[in-house]
MOPAC internal coordinates of N, CA, C and O (Angstrom, degrees):
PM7 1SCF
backbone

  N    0.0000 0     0.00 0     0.00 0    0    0    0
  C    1.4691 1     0.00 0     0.00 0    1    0    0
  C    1.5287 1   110.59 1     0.00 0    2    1    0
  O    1.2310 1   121.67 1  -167.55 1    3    2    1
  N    1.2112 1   114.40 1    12.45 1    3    2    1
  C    1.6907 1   118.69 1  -161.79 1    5    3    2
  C    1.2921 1   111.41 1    52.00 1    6    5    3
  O    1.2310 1   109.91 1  -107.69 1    7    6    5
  N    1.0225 1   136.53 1    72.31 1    7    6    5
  C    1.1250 1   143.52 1   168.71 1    9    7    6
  C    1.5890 1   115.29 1  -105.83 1   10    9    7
  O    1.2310 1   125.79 1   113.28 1   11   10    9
  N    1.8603 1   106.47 1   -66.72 1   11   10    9
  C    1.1536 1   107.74 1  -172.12 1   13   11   10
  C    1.9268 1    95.31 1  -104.76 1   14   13   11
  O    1.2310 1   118.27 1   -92.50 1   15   14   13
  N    1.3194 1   120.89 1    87.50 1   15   14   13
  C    1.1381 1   138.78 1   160.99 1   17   15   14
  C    1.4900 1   116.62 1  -100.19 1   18   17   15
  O    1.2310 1   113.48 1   169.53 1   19   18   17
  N    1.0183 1   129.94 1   -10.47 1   19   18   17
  C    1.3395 1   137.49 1  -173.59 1   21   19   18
  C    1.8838 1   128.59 1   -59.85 1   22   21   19
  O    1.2310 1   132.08 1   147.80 1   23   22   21
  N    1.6996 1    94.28 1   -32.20 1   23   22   21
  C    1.1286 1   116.17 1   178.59 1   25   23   22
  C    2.2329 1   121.05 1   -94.60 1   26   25   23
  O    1.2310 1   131.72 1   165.89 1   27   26   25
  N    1.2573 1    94.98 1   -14.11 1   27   26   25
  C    1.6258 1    97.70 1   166.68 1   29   27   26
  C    1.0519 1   115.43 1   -89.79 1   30   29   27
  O    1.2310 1   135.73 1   -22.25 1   31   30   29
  N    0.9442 1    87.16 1   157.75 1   31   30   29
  C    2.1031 1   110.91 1  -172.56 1   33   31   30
  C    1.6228 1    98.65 1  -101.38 1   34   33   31
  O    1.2310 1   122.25 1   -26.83 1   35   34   33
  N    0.9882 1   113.30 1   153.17 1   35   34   33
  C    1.5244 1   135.80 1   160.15 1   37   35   34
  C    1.4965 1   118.23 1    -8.48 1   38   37   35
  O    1.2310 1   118.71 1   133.26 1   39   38   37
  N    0.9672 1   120.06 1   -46.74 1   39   38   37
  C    1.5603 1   107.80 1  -165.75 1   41   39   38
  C    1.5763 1    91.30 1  -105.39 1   42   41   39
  O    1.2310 1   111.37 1   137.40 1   43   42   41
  N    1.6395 1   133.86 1   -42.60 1   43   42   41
  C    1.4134 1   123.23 1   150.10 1   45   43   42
  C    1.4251 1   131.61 1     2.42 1   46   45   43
  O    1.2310 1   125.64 1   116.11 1   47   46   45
  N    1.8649 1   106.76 1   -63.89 1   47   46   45
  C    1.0527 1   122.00 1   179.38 1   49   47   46
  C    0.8959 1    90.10 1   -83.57 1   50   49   47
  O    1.2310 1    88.27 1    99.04 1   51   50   49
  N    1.7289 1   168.77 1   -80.96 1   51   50   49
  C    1.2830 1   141.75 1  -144.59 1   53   51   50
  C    1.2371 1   119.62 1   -64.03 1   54   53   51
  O    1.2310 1   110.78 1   157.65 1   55   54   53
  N    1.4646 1   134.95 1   -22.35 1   55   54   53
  C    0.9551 1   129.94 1   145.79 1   57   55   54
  C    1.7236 1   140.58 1   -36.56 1   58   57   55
  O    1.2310 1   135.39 1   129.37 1   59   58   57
  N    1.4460 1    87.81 1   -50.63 1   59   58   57
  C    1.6125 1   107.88 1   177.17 1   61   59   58
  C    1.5694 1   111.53 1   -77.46 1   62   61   59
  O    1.2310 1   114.32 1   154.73 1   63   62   61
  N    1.1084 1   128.37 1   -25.27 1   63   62   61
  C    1.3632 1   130.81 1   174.47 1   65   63   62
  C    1.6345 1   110.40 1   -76.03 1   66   65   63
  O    1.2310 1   124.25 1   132.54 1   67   66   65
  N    1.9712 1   109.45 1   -47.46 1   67   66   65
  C    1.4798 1   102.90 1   177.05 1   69   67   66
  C    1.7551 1   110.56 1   -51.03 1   70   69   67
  O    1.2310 1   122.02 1   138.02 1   71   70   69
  N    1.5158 1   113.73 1   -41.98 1   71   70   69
  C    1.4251 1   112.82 1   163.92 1   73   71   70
  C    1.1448 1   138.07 1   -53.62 1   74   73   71
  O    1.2310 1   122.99 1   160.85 1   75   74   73
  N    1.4343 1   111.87 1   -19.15 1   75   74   73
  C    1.5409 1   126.99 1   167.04 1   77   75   74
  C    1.3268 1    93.19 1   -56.99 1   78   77   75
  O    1.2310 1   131.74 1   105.11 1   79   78   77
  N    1.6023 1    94.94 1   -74.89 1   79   78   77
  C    1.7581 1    89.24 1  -150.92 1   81   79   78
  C    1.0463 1   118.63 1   -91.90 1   82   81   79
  O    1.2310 1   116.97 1  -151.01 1   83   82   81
  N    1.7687 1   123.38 1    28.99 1   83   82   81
  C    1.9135 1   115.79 1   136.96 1   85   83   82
  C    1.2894 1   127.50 1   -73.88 1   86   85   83
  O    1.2310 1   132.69 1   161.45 1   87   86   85
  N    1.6580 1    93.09 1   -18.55 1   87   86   85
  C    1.5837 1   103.60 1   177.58 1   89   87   86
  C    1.8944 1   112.79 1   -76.57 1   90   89   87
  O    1.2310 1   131.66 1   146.11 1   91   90   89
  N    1.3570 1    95.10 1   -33.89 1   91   90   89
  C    1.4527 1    74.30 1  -174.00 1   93   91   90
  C    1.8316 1    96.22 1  -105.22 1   94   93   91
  O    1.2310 1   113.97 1  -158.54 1   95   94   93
  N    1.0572 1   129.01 1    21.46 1   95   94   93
  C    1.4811 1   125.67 1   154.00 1   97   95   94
  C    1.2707 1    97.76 1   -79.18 1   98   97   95
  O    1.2310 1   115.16 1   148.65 1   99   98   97
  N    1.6055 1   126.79 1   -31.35 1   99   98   97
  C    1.8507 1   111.61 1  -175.98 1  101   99   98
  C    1.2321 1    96.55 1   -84.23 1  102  101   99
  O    1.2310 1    95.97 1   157.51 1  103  102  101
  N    1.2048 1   159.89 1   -22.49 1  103  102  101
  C    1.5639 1   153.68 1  -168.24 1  105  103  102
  C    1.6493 1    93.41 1   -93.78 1  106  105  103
  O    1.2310 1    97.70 1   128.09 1  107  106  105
  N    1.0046 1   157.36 1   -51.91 1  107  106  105
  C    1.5915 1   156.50 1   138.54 1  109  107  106
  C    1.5855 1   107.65 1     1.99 1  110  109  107
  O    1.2310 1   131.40 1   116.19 1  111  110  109
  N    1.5655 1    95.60 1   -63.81 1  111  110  109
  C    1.4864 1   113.11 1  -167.79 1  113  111  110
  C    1.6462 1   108.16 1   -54.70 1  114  113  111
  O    1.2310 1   128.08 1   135.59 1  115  114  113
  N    1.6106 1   102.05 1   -44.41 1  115  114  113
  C    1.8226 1   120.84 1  -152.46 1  117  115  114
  C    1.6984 1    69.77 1   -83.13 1  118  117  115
  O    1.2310 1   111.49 1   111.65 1  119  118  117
  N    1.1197 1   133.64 1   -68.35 1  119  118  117
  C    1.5340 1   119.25 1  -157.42 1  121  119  118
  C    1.6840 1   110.48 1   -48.58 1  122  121  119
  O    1.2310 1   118.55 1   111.62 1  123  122  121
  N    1.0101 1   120.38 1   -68.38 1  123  122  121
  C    1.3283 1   125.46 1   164.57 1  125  123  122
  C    1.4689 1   126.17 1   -15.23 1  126  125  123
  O    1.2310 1   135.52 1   111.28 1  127  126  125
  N    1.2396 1    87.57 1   -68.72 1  127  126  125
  C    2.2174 1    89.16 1   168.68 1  129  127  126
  C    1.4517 1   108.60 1   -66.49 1  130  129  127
  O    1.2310 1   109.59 1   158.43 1  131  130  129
  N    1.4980 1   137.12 1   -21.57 1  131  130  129
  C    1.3529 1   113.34 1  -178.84 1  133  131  130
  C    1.3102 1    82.46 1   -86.22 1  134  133  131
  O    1.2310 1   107.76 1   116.17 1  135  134  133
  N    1.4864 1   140.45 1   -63.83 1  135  134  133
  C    1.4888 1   104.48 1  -165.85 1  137  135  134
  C    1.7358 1   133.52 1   -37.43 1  138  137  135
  O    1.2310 1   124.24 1   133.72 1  139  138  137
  N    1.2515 1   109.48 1   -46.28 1  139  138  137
  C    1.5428 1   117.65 1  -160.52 1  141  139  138
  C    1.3720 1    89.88 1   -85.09 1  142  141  139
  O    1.2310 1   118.89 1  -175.95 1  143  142  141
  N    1.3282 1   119.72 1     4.05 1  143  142  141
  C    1.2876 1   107.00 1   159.45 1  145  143  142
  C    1.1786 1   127.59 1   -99.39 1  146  145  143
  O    1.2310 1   116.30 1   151.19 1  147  146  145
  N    1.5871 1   124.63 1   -28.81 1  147  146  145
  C    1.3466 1   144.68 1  -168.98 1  149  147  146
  C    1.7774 1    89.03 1   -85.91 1  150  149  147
  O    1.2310 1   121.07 1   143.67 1  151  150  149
  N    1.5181 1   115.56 1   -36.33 1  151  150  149
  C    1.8571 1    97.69 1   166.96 1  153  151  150
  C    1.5947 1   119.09 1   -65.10 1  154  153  151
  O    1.2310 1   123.86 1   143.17 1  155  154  153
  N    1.2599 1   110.21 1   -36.83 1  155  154  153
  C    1.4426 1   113.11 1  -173.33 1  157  155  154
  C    1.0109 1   121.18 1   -61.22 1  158  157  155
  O    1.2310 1   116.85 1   143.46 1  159  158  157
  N    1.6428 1   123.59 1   -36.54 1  159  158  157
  C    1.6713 1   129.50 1   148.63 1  161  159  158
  C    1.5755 1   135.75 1   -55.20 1  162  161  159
  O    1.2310 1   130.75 1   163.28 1  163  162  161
  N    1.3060 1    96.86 1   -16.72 1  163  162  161
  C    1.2712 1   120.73 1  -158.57 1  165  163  162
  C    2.1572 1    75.19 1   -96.54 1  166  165  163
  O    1.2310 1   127.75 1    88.40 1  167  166  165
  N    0.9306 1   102.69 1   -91.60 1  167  166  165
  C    1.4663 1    99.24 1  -177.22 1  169  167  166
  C    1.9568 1   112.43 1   -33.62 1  170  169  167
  O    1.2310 1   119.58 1   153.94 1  171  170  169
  N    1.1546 1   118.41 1   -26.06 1  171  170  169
  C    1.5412 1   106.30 1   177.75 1  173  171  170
  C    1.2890 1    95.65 1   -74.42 1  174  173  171
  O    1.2310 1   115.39 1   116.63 1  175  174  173
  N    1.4414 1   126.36 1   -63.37 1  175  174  173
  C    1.5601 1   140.31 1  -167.11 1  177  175  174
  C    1.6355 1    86.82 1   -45.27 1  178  177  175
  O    1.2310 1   101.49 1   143.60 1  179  178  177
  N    1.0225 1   151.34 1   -36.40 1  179  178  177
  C    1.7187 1   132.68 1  -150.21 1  181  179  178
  C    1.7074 1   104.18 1  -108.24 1  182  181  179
  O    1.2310 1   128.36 1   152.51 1  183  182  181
  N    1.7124 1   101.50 1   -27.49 1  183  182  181
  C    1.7228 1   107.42 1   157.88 1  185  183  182
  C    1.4565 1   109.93 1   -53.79 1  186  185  183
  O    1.2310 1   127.55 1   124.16 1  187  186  185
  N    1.5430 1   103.07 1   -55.84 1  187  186  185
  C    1.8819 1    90.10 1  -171.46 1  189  187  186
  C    0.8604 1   110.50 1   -63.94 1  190  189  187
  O    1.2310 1   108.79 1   144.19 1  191  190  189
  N    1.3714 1   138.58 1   -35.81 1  191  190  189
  C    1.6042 1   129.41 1   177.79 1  193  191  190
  C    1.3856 1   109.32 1   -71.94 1  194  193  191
  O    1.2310 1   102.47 1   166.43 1  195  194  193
  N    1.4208 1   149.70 1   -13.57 1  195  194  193
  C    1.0876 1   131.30 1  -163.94 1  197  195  194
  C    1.8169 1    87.05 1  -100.15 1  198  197  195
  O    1.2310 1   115.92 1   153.22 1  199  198  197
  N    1.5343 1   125.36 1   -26.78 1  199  198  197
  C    1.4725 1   121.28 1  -170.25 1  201  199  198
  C    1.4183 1    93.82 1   -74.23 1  202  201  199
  O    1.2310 1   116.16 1   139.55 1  203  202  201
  N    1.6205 1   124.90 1   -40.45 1  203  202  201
  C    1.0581 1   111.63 1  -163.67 1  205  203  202
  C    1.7492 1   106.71 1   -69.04 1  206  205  203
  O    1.2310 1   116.29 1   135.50 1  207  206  205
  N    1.4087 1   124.66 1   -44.50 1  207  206  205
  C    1.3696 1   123.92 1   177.71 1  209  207  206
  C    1.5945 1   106.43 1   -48.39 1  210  209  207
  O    1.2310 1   114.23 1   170.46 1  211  210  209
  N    0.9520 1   128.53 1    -9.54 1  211  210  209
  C    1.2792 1   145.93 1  -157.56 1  213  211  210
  C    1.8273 1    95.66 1   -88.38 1  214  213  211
  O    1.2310 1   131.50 1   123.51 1  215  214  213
  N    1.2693 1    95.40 1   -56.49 1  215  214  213
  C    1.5564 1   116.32 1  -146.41 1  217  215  214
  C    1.6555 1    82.28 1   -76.00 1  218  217  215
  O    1.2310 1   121.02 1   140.42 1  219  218  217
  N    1.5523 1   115.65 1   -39.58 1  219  218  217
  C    1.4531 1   102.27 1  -159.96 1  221  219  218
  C    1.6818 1   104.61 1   -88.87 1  222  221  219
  O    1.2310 1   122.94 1   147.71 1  223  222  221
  N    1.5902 1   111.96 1   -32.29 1  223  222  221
  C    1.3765 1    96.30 1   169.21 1  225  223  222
  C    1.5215 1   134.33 1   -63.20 1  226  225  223
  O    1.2310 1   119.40 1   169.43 1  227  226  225
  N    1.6908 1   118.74 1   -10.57 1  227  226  225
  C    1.0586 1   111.79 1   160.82 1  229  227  226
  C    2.0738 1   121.07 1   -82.12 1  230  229  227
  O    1.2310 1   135.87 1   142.47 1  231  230  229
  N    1.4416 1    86.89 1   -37.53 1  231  230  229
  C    2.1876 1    79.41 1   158.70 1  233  231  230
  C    1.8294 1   115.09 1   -43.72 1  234  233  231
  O    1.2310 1   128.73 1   133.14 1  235  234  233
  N    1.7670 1   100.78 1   -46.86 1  235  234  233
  C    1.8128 1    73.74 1  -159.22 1  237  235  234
  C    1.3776 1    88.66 1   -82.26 1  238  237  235
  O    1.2310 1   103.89 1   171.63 1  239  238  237
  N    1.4754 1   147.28 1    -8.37 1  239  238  237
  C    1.2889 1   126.87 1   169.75 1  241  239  238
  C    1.5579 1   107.56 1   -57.23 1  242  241  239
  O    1.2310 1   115.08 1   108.35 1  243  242  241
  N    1.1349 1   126.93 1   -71.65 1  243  242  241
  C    1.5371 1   105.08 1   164.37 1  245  243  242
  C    1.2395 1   141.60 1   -43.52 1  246  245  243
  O    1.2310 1   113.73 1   148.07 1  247  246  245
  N    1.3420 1   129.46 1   -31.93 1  247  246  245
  C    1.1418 1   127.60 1   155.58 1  249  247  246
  C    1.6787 1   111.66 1   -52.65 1  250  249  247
  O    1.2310 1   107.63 1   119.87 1  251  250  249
  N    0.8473 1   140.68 1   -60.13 1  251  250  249
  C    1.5913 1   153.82 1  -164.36 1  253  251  250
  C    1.7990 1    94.48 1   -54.07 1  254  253  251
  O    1.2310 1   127.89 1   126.01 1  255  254  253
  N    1.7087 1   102.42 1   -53.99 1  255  254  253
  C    1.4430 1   109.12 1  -170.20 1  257  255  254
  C    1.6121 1   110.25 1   -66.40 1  258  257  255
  O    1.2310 1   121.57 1   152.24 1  259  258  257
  N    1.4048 1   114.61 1   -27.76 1  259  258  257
  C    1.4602 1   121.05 1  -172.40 1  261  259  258
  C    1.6513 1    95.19 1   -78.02 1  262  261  259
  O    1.2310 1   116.27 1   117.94 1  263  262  261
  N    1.5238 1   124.69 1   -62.06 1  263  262  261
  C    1.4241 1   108.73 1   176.44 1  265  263  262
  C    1.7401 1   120.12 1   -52.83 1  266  265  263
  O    1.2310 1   117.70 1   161.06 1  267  266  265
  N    1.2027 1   121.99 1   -18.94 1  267  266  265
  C    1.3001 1   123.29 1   167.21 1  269  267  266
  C    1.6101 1   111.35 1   -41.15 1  270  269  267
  O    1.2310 1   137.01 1   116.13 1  271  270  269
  N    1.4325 1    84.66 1   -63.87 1  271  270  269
  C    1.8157 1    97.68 1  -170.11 1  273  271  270
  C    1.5669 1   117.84 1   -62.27 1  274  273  271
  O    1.2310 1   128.27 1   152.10 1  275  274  273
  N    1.7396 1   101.67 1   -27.90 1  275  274  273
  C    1.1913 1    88.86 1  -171.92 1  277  275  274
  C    1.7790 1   103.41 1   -98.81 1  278  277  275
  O    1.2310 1   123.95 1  -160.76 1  279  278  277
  N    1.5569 1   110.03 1    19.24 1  279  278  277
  C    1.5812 1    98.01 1   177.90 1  281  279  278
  C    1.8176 1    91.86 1   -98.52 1  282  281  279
  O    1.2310 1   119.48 1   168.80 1  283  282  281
  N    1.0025 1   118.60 1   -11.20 1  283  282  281
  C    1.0667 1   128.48 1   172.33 1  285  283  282
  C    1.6349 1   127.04 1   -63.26 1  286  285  283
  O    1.2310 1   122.64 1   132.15 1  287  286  285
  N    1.5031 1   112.54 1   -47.85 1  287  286  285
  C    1.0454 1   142.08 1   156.00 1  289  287  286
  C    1.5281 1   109.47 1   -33.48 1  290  289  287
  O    1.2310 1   133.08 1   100.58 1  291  290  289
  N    1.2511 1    92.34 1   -79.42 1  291  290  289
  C    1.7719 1   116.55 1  -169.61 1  293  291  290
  C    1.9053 1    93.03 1   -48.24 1  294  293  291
  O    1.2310 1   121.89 1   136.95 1  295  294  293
  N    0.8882 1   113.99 1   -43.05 1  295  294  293
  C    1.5225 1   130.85 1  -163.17 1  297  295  294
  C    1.5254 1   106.35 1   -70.31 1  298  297  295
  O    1.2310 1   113.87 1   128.71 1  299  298  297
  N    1.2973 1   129.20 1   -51.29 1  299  298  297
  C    1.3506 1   149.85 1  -164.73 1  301  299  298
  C    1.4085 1    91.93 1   -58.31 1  302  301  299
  O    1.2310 1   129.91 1   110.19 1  303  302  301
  N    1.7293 1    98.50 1   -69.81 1  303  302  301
  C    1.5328 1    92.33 1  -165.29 1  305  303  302
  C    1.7402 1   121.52 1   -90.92 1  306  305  303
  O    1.2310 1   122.82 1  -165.78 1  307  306  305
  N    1.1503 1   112.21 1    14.22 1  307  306  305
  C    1.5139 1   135.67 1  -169.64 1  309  307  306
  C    1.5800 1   110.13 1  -137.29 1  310  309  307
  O    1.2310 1   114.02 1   -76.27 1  311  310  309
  N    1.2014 1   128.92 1   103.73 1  311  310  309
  C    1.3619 1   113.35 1   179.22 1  313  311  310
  C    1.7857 1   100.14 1   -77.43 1  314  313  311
  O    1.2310 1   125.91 1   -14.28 1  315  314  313
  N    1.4780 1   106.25 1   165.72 1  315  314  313
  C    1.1897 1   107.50 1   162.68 1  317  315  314
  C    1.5139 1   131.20 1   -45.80 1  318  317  315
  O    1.2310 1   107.88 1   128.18 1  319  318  317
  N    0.7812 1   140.23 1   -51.82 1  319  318  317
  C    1.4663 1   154.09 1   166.44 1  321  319  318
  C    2.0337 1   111.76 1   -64.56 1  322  321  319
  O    1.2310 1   130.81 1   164.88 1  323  322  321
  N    1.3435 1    96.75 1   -15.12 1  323  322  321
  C    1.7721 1    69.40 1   179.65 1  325  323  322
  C    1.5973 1   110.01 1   -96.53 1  326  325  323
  O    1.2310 1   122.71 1   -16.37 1  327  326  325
  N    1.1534 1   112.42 1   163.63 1  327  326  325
  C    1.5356 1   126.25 1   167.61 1  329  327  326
  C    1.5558 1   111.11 1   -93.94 1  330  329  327
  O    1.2310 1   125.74 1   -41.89 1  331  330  329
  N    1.4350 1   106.58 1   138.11 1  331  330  329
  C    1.6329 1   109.14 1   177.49 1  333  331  330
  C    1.4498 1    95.32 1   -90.84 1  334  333  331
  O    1.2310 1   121.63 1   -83.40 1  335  334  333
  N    1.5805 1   114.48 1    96.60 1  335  334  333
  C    1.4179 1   134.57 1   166.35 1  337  335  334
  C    1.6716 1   112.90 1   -43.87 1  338  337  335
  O    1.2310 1   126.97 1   118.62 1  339  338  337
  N    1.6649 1   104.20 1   -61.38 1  339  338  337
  C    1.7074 1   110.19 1   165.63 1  341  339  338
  C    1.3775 1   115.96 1   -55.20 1  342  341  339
  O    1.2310 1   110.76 1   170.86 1  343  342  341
  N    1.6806 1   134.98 1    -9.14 1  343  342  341
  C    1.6662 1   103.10 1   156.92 1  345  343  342
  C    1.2284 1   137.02 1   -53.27 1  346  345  343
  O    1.2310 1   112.19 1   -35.61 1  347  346  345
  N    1.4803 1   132.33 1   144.39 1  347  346  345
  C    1.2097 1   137.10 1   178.30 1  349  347  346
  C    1.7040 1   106.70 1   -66.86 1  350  349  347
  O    1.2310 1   122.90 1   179.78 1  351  350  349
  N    0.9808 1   112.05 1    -0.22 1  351  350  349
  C    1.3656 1   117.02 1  -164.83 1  353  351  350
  C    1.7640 1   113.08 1  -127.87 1  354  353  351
  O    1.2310 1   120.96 1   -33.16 1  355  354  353
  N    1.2872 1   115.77 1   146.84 1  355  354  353
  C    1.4179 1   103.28 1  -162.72 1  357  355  354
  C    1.4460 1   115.13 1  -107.18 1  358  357  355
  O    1.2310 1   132.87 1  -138.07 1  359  358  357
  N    1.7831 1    92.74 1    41.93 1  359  358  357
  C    1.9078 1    93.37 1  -177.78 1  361  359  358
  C    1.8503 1    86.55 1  -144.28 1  362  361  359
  O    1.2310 1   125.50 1    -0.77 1  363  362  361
  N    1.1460 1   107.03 1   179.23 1  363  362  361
  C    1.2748 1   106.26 1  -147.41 1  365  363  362
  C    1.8415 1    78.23 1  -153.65 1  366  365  363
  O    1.2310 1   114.53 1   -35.58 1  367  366  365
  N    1.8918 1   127.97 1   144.42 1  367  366  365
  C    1.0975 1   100.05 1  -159.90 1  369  367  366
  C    1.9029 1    72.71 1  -132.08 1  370  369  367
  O    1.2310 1   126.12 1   -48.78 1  371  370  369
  N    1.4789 1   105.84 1   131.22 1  371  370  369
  C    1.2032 1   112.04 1   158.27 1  373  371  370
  C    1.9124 1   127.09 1   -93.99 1  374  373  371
  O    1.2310 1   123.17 1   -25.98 1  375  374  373
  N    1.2383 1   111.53 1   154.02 1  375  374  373
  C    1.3289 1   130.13 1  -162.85 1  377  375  374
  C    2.0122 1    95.00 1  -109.98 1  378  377  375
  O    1.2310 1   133.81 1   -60.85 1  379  378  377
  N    1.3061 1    90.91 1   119.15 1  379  378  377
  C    1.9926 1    94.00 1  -170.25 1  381  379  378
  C    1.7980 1    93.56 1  -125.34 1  382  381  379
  O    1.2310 1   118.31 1   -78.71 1  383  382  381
  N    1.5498 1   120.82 1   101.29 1  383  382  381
  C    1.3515 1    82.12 1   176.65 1  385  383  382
  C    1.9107 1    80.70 1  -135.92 1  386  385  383
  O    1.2310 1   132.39 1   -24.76 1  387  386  385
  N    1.3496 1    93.68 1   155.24 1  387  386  385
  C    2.0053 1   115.09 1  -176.01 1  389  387  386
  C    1.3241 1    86.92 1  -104.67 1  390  389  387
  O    1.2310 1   108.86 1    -7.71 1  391  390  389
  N    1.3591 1   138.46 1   172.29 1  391  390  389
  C    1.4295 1   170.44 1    72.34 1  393  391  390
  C    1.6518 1   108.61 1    16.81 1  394  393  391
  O    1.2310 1   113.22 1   -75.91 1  395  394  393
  N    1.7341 1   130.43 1   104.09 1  395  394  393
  C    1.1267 1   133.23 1  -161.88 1  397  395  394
  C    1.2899 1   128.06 1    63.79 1  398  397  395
  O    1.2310 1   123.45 1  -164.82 1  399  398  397
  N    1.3302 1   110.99 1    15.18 1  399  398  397
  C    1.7133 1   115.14 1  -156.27 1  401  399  398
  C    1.6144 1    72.69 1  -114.61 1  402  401  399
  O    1.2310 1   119.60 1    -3.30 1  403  402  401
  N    1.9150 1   118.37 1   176.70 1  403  402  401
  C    1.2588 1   119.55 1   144.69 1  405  403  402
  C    1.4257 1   119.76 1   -97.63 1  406  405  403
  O    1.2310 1   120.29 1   -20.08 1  407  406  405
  N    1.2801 1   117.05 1   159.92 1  407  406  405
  C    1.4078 1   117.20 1   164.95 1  409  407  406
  C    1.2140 1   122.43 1   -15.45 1  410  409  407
  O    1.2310 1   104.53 1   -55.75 1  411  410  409
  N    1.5854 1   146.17 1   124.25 1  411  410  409
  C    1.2457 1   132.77 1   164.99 1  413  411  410
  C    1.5867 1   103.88 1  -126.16 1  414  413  411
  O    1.2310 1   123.17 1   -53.44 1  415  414  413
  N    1.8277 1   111.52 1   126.56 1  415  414  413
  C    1.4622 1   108.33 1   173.97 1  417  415  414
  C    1.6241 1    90.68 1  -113.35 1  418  417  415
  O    1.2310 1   136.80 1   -20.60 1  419  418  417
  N    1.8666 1    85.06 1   159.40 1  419  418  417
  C    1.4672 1   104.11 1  -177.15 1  421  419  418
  C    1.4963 1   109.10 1  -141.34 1  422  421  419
  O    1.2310 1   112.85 1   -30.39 1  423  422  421
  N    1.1313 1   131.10 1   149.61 1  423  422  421
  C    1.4633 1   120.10 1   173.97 1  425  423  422
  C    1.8240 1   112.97 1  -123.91 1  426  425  423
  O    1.2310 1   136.15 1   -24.16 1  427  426  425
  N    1.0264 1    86.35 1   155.84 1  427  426  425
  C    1.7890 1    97.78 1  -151.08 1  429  427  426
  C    1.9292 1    81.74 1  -126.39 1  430  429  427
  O    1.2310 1   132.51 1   -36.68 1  431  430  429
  N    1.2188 1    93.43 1   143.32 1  431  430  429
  C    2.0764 1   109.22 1   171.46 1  433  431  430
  C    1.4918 1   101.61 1  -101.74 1  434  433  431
  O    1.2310 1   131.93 1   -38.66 1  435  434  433
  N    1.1889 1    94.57 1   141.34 1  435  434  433
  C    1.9601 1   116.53 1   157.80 1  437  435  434
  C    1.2670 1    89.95 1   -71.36 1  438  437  435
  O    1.2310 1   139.23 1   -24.72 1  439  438  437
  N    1.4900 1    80.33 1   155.28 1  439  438  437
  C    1.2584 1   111.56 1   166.38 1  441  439  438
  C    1.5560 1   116.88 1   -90.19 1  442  441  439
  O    1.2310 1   124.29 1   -43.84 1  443  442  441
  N    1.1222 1   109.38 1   136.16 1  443  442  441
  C    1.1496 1   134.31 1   175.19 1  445  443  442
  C    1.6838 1   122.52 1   -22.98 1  446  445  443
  O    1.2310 1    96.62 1   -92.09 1  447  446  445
  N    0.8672 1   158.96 1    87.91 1  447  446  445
  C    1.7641 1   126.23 1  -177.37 1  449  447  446
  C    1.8959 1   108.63 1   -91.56 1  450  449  447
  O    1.2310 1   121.37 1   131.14 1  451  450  449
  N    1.6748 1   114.99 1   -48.86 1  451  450  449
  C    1.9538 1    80.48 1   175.85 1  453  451  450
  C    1.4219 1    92.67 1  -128.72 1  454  453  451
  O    1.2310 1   115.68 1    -3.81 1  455  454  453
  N    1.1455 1   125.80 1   176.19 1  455  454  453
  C    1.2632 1   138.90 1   145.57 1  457  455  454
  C    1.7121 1   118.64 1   -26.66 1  458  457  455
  O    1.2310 1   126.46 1   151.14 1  459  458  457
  N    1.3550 1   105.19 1   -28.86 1  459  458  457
  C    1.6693 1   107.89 1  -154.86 1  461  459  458
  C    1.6894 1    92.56 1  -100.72 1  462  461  459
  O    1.2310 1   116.11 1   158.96 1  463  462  461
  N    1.3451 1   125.00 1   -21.04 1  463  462  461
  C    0.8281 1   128.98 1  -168.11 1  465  463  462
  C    1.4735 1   112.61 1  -101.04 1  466  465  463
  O    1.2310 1   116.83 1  -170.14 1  467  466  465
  N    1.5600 1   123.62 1     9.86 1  467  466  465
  C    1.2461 1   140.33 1   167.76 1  469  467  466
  C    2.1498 1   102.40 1  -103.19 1  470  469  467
  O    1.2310 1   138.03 1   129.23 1  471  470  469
  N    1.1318 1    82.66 1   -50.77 1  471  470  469
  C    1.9147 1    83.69 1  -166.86 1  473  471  470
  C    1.5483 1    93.46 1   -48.24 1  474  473  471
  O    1.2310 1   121.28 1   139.48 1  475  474  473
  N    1.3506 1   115.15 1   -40.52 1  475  474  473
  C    1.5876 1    96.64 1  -145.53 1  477  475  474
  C    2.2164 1   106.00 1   -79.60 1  478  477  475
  O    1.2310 1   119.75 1   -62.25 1  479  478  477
  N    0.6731 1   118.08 1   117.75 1  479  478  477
  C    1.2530 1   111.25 1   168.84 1  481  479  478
  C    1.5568 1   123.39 1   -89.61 1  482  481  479
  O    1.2310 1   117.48 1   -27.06 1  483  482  481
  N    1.3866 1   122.40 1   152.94 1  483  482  481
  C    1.0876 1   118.74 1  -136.14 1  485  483  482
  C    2.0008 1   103.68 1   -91.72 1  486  485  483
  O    1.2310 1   115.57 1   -55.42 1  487  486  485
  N    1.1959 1   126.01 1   124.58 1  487  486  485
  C    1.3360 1   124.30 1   172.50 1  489  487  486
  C    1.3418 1   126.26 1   -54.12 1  490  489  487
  O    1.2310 1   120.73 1   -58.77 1  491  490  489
  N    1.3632 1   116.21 1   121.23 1  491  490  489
  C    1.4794 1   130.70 1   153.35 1  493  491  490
  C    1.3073 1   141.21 1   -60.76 1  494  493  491
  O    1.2310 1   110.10 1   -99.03 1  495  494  493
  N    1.8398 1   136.19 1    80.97 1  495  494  493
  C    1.1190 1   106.26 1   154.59 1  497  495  494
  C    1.0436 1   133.42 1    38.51 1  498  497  495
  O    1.2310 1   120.10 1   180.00 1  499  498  497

């Protein structure tokens, strides 16, 4: 710790100092390899995550492209504005989708046609 230096002579201390500083050229050395090593993981670990962002931005591109087709679908044979009169059911389900948005469904009611055709509910088997 330099403490008891008091008693060497000259070349003592040059001795003890060249020993200093192999010692701390080897602690330099040991630091060094854990860094360039702790980057080198550090750079694999940030590949897999950048392949994996990779992997998922091409899913929602297909996903996005598959609801394309199928708002398309729905669309072809359904214009926006009509109601499927032949459902058994008295709501009719529209397809709403924006650009970066997610899917949003909503359901919308027919309209009514008589009174008689509301009271009656439908028989079960």
């Amino acid at each position: 710790m330099g403490e008891d230096l008091s008693g060497l002579n000259v070349k003592e201390l040059q001795s003890l100092e060249n020993q200093l500083e192999i010692s701390l050229r080897s602690v330099r050395t040991k630091k060094d390899h854990v860094l360039i090593d702790e980057i080198h993981e550090l750079n694999r670990k940030g590949s897999l995550v950048h392949q994996e962002n990779m992997e998922l931005y091409k899913k929602i591109s297909l996903i996005r492209q598959e609801n394309a087709e199928l708002y398309k679908k729905i669309y072809e044979t359904e214009g926006p504005s009509e109601v499927n009169r032949d459902s058994p059911t008295p709501y009719n389900f529209a397809v709403i989708e924006k650009t970066n948005v997610p899917v949003q469904l909503g359901l919308s009611t027919l309209p009514q046609h008589s009174d008689a055709e509301q009271s009656t509910a439908p028989k079960l088997g």
